[in-house]
N, C-alpha and C positions, 0 to 999 in steps of 0.2 A: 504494500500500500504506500502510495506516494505521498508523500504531504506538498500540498500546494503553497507557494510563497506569498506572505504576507501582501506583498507590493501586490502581487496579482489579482489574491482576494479585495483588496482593498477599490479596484475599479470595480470589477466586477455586481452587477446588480439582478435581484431578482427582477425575470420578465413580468412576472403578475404582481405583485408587489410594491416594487422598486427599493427595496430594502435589500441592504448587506446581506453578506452571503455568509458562513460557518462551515469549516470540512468538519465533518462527522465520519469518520472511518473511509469508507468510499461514495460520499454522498456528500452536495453542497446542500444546505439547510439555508431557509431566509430567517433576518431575524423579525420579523412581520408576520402573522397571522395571513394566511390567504382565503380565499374568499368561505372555505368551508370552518372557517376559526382554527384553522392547523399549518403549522412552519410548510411551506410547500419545498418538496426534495429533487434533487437534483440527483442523478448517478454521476459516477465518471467512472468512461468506460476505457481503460490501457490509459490514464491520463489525460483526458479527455474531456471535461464536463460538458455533459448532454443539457444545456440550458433552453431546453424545448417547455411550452407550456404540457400541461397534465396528456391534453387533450388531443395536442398533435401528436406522441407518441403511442398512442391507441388507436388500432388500422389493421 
């Protein structure tokens, strides 16, 4: 598991949100409630964070 660098987190925003982002193991977490009142999560996938809403990844 990689840990991602601060400077990078640090632009980074949630797309639903707009709030900062948090690595959680292999997942970016908002720190904002999203629309269902839950941190919405991000994978990353080989390094990668999937910054897609919920909604385009389901298909």
């Amino acid at each position: 598991m990689a840990k991602m660098s601060e400077q990078l987190l640090s632009v980074l925003r949630c797309p639903v949100t707009g709030s900062t982002l948090v690595q959680e193991g292999e997942e970016l977490v908002s720190t904002a409630p999203g629309p269902d009142g839950q941190p919405v999560r991000y994978s990353i996938d080989e390094g990668i964070a999937l910054l897609l809403r919920p909604e385009q990844l389901a298909g």
